[in-house]
Z-matrix of the N, CA and C atoms (Angstrom, degrees):
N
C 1 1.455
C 2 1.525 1 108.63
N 3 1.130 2 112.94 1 146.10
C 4 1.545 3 123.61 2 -165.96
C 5 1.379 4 97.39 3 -82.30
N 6 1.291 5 136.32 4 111.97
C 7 2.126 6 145.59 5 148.45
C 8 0.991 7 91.42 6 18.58
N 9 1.636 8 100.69 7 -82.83
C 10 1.825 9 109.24 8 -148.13
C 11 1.729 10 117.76 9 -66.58
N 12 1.697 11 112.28 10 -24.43
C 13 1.667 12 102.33 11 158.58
C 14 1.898 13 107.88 12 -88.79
N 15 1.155 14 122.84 13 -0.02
C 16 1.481 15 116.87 14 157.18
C 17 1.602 16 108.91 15 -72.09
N 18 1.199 17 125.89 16 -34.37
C 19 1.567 18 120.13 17 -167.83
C 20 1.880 19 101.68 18 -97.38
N 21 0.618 20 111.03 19 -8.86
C 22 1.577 21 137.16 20 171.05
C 23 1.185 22 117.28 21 -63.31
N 24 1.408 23 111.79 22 -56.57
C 25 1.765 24 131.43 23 -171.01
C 26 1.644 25 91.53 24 -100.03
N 27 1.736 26 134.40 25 -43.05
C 28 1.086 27 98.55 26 -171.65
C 29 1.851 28 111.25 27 -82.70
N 30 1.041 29 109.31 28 -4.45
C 31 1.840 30 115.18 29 170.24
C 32 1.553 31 112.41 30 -62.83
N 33 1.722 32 105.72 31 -47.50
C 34 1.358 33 81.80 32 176.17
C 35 1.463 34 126.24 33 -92.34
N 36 1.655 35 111.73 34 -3.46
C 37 1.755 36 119.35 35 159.42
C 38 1.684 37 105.88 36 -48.35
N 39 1.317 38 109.61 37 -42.10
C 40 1.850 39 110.10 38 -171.57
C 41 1.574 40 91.19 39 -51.70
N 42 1.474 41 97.15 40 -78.03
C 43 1.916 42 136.48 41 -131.76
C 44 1.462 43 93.56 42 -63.12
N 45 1.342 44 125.97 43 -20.77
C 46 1.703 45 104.53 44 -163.51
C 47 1.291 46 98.88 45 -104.36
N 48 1.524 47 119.35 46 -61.26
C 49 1.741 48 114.38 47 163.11
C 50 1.794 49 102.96 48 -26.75
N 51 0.782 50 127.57 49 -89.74
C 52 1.314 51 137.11 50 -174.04
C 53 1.569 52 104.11 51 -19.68
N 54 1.377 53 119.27 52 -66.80
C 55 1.270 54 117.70 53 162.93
C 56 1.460 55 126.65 54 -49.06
N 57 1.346 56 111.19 55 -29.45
C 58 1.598 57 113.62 56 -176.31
C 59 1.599 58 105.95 57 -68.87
N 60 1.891 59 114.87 58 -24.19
C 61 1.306 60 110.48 59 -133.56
C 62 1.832 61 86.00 60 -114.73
N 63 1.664 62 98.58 61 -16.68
C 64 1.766 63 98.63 62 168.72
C 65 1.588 64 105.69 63 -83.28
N 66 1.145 65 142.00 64 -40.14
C 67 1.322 66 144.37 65 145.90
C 68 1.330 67 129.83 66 -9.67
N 69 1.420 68 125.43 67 -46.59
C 70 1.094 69 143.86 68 -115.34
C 71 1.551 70 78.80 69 -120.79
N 72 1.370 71 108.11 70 -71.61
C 73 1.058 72 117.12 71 -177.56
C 74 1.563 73 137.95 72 -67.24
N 75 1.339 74 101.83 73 -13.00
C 76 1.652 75 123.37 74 164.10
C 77 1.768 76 115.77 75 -67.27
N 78 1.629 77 103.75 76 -38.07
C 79 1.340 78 133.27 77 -178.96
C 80 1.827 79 90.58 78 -64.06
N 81 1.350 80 130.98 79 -80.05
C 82 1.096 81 135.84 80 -143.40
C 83 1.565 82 97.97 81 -98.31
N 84 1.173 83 146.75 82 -1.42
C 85 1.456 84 134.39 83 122.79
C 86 1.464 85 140.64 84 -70.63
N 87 1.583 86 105.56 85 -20.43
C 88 1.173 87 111.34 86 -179.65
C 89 1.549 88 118.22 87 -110.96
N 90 1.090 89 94.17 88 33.13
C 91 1.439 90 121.49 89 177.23
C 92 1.497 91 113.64 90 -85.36
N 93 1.444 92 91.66 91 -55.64
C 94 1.828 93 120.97 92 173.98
C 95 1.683 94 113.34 93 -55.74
N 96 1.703 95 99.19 94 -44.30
C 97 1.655 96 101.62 95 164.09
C 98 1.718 97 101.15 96 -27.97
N 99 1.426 98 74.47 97 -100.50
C 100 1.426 99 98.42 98 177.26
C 101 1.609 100 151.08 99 -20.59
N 102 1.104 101 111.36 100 -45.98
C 103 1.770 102 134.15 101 138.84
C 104 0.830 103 113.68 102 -33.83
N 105 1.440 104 124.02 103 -52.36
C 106 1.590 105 131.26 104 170.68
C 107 1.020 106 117.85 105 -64.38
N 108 1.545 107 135.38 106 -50.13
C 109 1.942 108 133.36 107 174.63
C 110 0.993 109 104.85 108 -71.47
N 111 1.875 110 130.14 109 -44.52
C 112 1.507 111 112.64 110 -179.25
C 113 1.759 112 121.33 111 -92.14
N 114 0.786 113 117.34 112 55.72
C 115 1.494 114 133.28 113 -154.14
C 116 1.075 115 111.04 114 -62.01
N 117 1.668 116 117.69 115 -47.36
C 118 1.798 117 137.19 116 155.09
C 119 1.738 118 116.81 117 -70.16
N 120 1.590 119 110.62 118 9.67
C 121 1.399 120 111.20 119 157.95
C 122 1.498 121 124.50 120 -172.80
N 123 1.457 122 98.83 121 68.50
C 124 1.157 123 102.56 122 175.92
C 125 1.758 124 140.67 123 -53.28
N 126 1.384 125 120.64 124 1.81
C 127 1.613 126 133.60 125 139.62
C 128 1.358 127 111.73 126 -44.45
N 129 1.041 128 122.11 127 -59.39
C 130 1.528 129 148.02 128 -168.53
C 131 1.598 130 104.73 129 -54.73
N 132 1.361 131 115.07 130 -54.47
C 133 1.344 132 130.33 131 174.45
C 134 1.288 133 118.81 132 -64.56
N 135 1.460 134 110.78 133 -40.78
C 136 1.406 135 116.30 134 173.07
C 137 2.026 136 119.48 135 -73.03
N 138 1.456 137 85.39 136 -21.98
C 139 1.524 138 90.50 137 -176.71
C 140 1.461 139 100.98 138 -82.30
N 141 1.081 140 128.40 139 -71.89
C 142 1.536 141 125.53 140 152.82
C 143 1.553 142 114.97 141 -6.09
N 144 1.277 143 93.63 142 -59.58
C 145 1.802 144 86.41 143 -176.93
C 146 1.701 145 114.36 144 -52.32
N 147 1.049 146 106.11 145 -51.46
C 148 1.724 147 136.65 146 -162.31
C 149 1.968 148 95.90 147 -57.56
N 150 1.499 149 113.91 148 -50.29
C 151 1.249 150 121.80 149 -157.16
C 152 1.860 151 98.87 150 -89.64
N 153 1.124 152 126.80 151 -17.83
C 154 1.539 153 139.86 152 128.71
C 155 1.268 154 98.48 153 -30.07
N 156 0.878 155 113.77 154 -125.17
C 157 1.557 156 139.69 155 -170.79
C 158 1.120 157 106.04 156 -1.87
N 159 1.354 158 130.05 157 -70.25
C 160 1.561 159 148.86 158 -162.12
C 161 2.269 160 88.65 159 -63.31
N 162 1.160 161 106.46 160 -56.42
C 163 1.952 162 103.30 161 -175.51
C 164 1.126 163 84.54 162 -57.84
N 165 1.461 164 144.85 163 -64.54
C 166 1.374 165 131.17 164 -171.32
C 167 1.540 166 128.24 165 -39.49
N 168 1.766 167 114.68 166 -39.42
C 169 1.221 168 129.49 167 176.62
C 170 1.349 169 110.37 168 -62.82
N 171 1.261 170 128.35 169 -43.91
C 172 1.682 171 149.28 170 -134.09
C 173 1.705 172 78.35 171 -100.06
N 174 1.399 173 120.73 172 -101.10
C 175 1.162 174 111.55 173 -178.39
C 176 1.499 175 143.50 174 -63.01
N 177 1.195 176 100.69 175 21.58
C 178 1.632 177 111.03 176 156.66
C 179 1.393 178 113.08 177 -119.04
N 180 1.396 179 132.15 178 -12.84
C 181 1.461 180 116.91 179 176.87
C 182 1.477 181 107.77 180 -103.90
N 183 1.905 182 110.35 181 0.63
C 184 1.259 183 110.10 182 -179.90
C 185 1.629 184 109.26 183 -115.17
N 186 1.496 185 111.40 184 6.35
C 187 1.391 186 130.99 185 118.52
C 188 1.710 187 126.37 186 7.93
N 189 2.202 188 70.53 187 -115.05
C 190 1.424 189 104.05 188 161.25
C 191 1.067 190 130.15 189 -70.33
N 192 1.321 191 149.58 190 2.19
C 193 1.614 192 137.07 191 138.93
C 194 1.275 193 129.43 192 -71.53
N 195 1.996 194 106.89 193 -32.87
C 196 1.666 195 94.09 194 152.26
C 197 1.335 196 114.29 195 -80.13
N 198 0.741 197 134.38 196 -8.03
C 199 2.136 198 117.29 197 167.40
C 200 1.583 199 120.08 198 -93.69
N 201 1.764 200 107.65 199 7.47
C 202 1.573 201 91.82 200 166.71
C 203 1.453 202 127.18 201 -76.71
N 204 1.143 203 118.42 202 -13.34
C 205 1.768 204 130.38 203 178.80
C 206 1.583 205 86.62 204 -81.04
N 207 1.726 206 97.69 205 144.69
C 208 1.223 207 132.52 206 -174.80
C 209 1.419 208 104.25 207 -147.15
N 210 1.163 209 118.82 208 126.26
C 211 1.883 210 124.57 209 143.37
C 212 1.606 211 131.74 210 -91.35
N 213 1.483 212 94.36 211 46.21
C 214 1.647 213 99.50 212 -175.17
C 215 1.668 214 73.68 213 -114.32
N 216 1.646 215 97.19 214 164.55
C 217 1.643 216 124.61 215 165.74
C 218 1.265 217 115.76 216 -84.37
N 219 1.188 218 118.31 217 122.06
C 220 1.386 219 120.40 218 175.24
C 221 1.393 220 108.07 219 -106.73
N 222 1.260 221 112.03 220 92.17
C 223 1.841 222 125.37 221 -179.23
C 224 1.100 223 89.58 222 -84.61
N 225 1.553 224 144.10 223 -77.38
C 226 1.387 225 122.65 224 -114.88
C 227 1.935 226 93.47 225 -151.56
N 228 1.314 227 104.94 226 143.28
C 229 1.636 228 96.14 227 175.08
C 230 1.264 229 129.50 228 -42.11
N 231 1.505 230 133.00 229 -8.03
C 232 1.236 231 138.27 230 163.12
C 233 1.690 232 118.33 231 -83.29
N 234 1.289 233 122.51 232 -23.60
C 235 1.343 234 137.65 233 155.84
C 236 1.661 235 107.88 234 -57.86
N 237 1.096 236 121.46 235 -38.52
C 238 1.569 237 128.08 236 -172.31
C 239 1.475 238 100.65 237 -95.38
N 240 1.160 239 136.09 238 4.00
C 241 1.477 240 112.18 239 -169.55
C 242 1.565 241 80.52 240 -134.28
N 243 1.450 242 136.46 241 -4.64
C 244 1.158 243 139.01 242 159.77
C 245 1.304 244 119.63 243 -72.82
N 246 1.349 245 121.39 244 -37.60
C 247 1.565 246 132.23 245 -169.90
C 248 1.599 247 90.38 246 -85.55
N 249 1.412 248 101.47 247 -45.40
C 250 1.524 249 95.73 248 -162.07
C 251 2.135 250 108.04 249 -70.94
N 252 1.021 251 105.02 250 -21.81
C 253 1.386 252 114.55 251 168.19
C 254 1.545 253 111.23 252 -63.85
N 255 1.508 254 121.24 253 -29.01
C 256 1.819 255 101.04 254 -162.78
C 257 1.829 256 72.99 255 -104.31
N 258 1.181 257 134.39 256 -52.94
C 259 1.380 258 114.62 257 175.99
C 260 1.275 259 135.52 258 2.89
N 261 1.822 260 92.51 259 -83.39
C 262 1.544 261 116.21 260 178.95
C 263 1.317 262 110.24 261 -61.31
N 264 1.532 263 119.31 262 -44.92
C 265 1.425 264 124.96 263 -164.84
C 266 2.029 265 99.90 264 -67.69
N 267 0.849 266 89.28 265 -42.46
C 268 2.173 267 92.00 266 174.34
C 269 1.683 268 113.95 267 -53.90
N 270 1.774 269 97.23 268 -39.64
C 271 1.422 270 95.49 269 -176.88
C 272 1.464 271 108.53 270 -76.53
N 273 1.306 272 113.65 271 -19.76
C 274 1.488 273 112.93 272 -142.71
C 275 2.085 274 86.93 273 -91.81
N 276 1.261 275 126.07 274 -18.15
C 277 1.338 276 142.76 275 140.42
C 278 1.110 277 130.61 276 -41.09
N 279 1.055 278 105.69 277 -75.25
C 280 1.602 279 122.06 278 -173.92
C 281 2.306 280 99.19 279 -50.78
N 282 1.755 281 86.10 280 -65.87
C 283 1.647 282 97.77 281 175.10
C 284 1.876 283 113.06 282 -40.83
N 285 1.702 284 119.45 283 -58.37
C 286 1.302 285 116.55 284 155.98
C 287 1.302 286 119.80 285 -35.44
N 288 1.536 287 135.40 286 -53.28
C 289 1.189 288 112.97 287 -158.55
C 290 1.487 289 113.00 288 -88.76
N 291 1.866 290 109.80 289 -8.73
C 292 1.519 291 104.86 290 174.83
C 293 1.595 292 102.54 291 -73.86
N 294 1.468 293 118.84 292 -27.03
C 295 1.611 294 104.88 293 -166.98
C 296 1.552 295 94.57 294 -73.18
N 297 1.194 296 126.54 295 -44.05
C 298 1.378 297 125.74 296 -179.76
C 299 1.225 298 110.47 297 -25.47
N 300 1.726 299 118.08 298 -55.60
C 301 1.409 300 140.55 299 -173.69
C 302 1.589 301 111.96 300 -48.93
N 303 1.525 302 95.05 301 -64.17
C 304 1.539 303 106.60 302 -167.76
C 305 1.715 304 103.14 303 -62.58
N 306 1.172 305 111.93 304 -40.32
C 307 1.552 306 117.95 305 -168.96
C 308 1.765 307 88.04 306 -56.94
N 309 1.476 308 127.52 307 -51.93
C 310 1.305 309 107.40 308 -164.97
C 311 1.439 310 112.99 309 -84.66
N 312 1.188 311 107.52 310 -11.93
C 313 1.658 312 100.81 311 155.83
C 314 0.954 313 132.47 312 -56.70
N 315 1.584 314 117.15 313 -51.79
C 316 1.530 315 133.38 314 174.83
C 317 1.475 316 107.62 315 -52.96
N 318 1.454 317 123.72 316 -26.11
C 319 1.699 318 128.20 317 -160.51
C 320 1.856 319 87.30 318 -97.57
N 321 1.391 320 116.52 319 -38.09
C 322 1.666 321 105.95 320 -171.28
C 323 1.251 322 92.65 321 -73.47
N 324 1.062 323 139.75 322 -8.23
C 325 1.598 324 102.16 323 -162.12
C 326 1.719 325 86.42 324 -123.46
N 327 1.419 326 126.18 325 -15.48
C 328 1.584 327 106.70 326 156.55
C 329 1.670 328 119.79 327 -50.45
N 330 1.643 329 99.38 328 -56.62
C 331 1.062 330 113.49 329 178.05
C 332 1.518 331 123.21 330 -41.47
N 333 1.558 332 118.03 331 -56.89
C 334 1.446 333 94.87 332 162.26
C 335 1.366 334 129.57 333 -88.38
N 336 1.430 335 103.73 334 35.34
C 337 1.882 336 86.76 335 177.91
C 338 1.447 337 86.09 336 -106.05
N 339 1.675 338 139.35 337 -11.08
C 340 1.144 339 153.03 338 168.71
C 341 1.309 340 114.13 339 -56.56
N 342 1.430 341 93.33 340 -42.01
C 343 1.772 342 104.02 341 -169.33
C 344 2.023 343 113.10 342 -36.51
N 345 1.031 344 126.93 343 135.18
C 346 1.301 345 118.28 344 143.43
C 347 1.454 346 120.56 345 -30.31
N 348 1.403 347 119.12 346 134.29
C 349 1.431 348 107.42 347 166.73
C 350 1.578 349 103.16 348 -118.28
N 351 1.230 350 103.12 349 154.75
C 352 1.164 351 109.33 350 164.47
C 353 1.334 352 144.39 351 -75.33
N 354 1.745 353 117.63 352 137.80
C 355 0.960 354 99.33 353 -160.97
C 356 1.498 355 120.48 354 -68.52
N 357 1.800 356 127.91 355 172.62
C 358 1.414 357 132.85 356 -179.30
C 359 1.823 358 100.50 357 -89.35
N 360 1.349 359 76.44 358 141.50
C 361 1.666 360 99.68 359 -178.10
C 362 1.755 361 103.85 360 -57.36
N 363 0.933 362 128.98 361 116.42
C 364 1.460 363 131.88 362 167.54
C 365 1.625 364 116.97 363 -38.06
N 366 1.329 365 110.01 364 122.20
C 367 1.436 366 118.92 365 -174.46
C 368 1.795 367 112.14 366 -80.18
N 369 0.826 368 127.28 367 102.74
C 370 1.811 369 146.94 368 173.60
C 371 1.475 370 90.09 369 -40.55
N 372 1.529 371 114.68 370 129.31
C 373 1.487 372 131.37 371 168.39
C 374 1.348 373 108.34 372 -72.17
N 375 1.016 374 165.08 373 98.92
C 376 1.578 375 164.23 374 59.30
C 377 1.592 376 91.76 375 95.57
N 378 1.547 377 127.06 376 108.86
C 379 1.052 378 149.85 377 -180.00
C 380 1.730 379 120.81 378 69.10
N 381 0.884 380 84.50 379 14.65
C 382 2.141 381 103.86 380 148.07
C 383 0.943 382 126.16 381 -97.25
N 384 1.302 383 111.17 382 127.44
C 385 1.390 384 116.61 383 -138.28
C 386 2.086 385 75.57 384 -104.46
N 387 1.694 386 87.21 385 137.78
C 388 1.388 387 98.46 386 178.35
C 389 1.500 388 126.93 387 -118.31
N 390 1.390 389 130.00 388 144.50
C 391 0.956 390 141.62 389 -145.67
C 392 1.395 391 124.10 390 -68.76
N 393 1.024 392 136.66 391 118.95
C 394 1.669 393 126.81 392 -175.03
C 395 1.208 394 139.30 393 -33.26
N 396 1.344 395 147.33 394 138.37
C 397 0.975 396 124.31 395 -174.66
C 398 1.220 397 120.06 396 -73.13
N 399 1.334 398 134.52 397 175.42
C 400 1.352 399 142.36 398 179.20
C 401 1.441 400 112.36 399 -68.92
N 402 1.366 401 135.63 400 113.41
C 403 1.897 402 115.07 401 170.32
C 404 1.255 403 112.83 402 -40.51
N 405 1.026 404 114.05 403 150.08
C 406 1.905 405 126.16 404 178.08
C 407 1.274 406 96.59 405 -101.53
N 408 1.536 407 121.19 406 113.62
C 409 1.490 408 139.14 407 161.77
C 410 0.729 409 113.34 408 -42.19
């Protein structure tokens, strides 16, 4: 078998498990996000979760299928475990900095369902006569 489809097949043996297994785990922690903001609809949370996951799949395995082509030479098993090192190590980046992403997504949108809200302006009883506004300086 020719190196360069040996370093080929073992990149995507790494890169997709790897992806399955950062996935996986975004799914079943960030679930809990979620449970927590949609609390009065947990469908909602789960669908959310699900439609995550799937942008996560899409642009990380469509990623790694445009970065399996290489124009380096793969002579010798040290050529293949070199390519295959900045490969994995790019994905294994790229994959970190989307969980980075999602994790602070999952935290903004706890965060404002956490937020204090403010209170509602008091509704005027219907033939009370109400008070003027303030002049504007």
């Amino acid at each position: 078998m020719d190196r360069i489809v040996l370093a080929y097949a073992l990149y995507l043996l790494i890169s997709i498990p790897l992806t399955v297994l950062v996935a996986r785990t975004l799914s079943k922690h960030g679930r809990t996000f979620l449970t927590e903001v949609f609390t009065e609809s947990p469908g909602l949370a789960n669908a959310v979760n699900q439609l995550l996951v799937v942008g996560f799949y899409l642009i990380s395995l469509g990623f790694v299928t445009l970065f399996l082509t290489s124009n380096s030479y793969v002579v010798t098993a040290r050529d293949v475990f070199e390519m295959l090192s900045v490969k994995i190590g790019t994905v294994a980046l790229v994959l970190g900095v989307m969980h980075l992403f999602n994790v602070l997504v999952f935290n903004g949108i706890r965060r404002r369902h956490l937020a204090p809200k403010p209170m509602p302006l008091p509704v005027p009883y219907p033939g009370v006569p109400q008070a003027p506004p303030f002049p504007q300086p």
